[in-house]
C-alpha positions in Angstrom: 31.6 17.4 15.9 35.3 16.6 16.3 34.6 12.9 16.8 33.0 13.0 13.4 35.9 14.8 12.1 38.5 12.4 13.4 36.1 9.6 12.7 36.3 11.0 8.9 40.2 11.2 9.5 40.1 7.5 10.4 38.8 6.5 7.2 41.5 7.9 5.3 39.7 9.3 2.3 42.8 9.8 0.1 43.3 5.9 0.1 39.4 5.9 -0.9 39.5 8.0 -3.9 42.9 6.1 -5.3 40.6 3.0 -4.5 37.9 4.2 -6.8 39.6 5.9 -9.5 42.1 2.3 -9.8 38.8 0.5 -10.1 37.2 3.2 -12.8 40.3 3.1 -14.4 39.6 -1.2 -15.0 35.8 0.0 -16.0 37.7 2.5 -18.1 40.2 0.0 -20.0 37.7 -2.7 -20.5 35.4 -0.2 -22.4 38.0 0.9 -24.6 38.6 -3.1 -25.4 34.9 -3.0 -26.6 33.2 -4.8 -23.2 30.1 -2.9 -22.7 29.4 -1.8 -19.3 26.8 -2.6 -16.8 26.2 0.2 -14.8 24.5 -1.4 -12.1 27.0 -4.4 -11.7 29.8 -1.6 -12.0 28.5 0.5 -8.9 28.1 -3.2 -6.7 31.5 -3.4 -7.7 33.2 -0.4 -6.7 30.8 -0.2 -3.1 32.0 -3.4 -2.7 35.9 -2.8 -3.6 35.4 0.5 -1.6 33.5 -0.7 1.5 35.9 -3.9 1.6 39.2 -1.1 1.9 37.3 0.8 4.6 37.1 -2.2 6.5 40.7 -2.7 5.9 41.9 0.6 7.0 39.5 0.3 10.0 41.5 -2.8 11.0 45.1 -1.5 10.1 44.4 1.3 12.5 43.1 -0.7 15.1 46.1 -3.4 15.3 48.9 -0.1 14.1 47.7 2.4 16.6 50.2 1.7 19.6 52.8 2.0 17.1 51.6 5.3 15.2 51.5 7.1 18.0 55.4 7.1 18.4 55.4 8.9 15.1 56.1 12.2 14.9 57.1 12.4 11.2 53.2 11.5 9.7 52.5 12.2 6.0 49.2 11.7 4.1 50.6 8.4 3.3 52.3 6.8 6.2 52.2 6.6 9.8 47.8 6.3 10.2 45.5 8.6 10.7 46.3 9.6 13.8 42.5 9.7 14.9 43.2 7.5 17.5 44.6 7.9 21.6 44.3 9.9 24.0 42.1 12.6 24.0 41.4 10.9 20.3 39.1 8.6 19.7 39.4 5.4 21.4 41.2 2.0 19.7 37.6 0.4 20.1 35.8 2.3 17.5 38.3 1.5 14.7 37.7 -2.6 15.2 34.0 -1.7 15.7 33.8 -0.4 13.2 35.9 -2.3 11.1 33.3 -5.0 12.6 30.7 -3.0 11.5 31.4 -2.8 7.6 32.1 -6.3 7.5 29.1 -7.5 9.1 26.5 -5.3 7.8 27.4 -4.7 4.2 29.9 -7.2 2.8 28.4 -10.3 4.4 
């Protein structure tokens, strides 16, 4: 259970949901220009937009980690995740599944 936990920690949710409500927030504006929207193109959109930033974050934390762990000072928004090193989760599963994402959904 705590590898899913700091497997969920890796993914950095906060950076998700700014992800999805920016992209929303495009849906948003071009509805209120009088584009109609298509709900089904829409959703491809933002799983796309969403899965491609996963993959990003995977990657950051993969190539930042030795770094990040000489910070003591995290926030929500700097300094990773923090979900990898020792007695963490290894450096492997970030590019796997940074790997992952890519290959299987955005190929």
């Amino acid at each position: 259970m705590k590898s899913v936990s700091l497997f969920l920690r890796l993914s950095r949710p906060l950076f998700l949901i700014g992800g999805f409500l920016l992209y929303a927030l495009g849906a948003g504006i071009a509805r209120y220009l009088g584009y109609p929207i298509h709900w089904g193109i829409y959703l491809v959109g933002q799983v796309w937009v969403t899965l491609l930033q996963l993959s990003t974050q995977f990657l950051n934390e993969y190539y930042d980690a030795p770094a990040d762990e000489d910070n003591f000072n995290r926030t929500p928004l700097t300094g990773g995740s923090g979900a990898l090193g020792e007695g963490r989760l290894p450096r492997r599963v970030a590019l796997l599944a940074a790997w992952f994402v890519w290959r299987v959904w955005l190929r």
